[in-house]
C-alpha positions, 0 to 999 in steps of 0.5 A, a space after each residue: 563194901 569198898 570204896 562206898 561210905 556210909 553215912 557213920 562216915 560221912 559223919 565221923 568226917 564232919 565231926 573231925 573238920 568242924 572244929 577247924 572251920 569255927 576257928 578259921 578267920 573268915 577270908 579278907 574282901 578284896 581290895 579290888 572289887 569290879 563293878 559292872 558298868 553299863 555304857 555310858 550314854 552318848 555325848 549330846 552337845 549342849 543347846 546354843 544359848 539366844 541372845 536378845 539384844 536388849 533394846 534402850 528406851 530412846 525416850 531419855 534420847 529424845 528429851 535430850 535432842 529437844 533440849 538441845 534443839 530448844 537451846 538452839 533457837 533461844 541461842 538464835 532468837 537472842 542474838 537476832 534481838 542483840 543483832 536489832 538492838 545493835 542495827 537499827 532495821 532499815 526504813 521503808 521507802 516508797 516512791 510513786 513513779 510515773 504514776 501517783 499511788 495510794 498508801 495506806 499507813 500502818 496507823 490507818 492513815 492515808 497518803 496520796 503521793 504524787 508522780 515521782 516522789 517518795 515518802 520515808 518512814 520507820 519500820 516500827 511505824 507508830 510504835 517506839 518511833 512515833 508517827 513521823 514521816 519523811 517526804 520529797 515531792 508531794 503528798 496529800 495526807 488524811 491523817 487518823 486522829 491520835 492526840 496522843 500520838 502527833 503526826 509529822 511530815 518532814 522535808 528537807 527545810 520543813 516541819 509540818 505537825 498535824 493531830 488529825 487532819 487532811 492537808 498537802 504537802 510540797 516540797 520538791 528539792 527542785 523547787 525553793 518553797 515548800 507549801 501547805 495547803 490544808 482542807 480540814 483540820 490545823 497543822 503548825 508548819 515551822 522551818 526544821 533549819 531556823 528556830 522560829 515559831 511554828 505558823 499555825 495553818 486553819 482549814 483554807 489557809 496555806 503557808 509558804 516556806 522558801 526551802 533556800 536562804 534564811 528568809 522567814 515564813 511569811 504569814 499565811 494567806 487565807 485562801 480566797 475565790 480567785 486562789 489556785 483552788 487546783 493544788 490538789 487536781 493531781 490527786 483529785 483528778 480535776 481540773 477547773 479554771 473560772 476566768 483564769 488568765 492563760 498565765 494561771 493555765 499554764 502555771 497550774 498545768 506545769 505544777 500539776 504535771 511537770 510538762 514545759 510548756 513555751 508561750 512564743 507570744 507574750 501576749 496569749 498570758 492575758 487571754 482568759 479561759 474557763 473550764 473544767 477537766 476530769 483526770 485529765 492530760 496535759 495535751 486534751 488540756 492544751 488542745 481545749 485551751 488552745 481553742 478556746 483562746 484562738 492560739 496554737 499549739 504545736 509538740 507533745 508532753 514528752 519534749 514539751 509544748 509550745 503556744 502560737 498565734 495571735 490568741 484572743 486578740 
């Protein structure tokens, strides 16, 4: 039938091409190959990176701000010790005013000191300095005992070297003597302006050093019974005359008070008086005195007080 083929020719027709596609040269690969791509996924921006300060140990800090700080005070404490070295510390003073005052010393010794007069000593008091004193006016002293280590009173004309003893010293610069008068103990009293030998003063004795001129020491008078026994009635706050003469009241009252007193009848000194006071005043004395020896008295302590009348006659 045309137009069909059968299968001798479908046959015949592979027979024919078969020998042309052993020979073929298999096709070349293309150069370009295409690849599919899927879409790329979208851009993410990366996370942002925290920073931690790192904190210093301030131990090593403050190491160094103690040793600075160390160094600063031994820079100090070096030139304050320089410093004292080269300055020496200022002495203390102490002055009793109208009243007297007690003190205490910083060797446990004790001064009396009486109204208007002032003691002096060093800072380093019974140290380096030794036990030494300076007075003006008048002292009563209670020396603690250290015989190593000498107690001095010091005036300006005098020298008084204790170990351990009770004593009174007076030396004001008003004054041209300066006394010692001692109650227990021994003290060697000496001039500081002449090279003479220390005067050795016993427990009842007193020593007298005229304070003007070269005049030597007289030798100490042993106290006796009919002795001032008042030199200590400005610290004992006693007064006490047996058959005294007016001219010994008054005498006692002036050194023991500082008061003017003005007799205007010469003839009142040998009047005679015995009493005793206790912490008594120049007016309650007077006022007794007065009394007692048929005389008068007019004024007052501040401007001074005058004795009148006929007296004991």
């Amino acid at each position: 039938m045309a137009g069909l083929f059968t299968d001798a020719d479908v046959e015949a027709a592979w027979q024919r091409f078969r020998p042309k596609m052993t020979g073929a040269r298999p096709a070349a690969e293309s150069p370009l190959r295409v690849v599919r791509q899927e879409p790329a996924a979208p851009a993410t921006e990366a996370p942002e990176a925290k920073v931690i300060p790192m904190r210093p140990n301030p131990l090593p800090s403050l190491l160094r701000i103690a040793a600075t700080i160390l160094l600063l005070i031994g820079a100090v404490y070096a030139f304050q010790s320089y410093r004292r070295e080269l300055l020496p510390t200022p002495p203390v003073v102490v002055t009793a005013g109208p009243q007297k005052r007690l003190l205490a010393l910083p060797d446990g010794s004790k001064v009396w000191l009486n109204r208007h007069s002032t003691l002096e000593y060093a800072a380093d008091f019974s140290g380096g300095s030794g036990r030494e004193v300076t007075l003006t006016g008048e002292a009563f002293f209670e020396v603690q005992k250290d015989p190593e280590n000498p107690f001095t009173v010091l005036s300006a004309a005098s020298r008084t070297r204790v170990l351990g003893t009770s004593f009174n010293v007076r030396a004001y610069a008003a004054e041209d003597s300066v006394e010692v008068s001692v109650v227990t103990g021994k003290v060697a009293f000496a001039s500081r302006t002449s090279h003479q030998d220390s005067v050795l003063l016993t427990s009842g004795m007193r020593g007298v050093l005229l304070a003007r001129g070269e005049a030597e020491i007289p030798v100490p008078v042993r106290q006796t019974a009919t002795a001032d026994a008042n030199f200590r009635a400005w610290q004992t706050g006693e007064l006490a005359f047996d058959n005294a003469t007016l001219a010994h009241v008054i005498r006692t009252l002036r050194t023991t008070f500082g008061t003017t007193i003005t007799v205007a009848d010469k003839t009142l000194l040998k009047c005679r008086f015995t009493g005793t006071f206790r912490q008594p005043d120049p007016t309650q004395v007077l006022q007794v005195v007065s009394v007692a020896t048929n005389a008068t008295m007019t004024g007052d302590a501040t401007d001074g007080f005058i004795l009148g009348g006929k007296g004991c006659e």
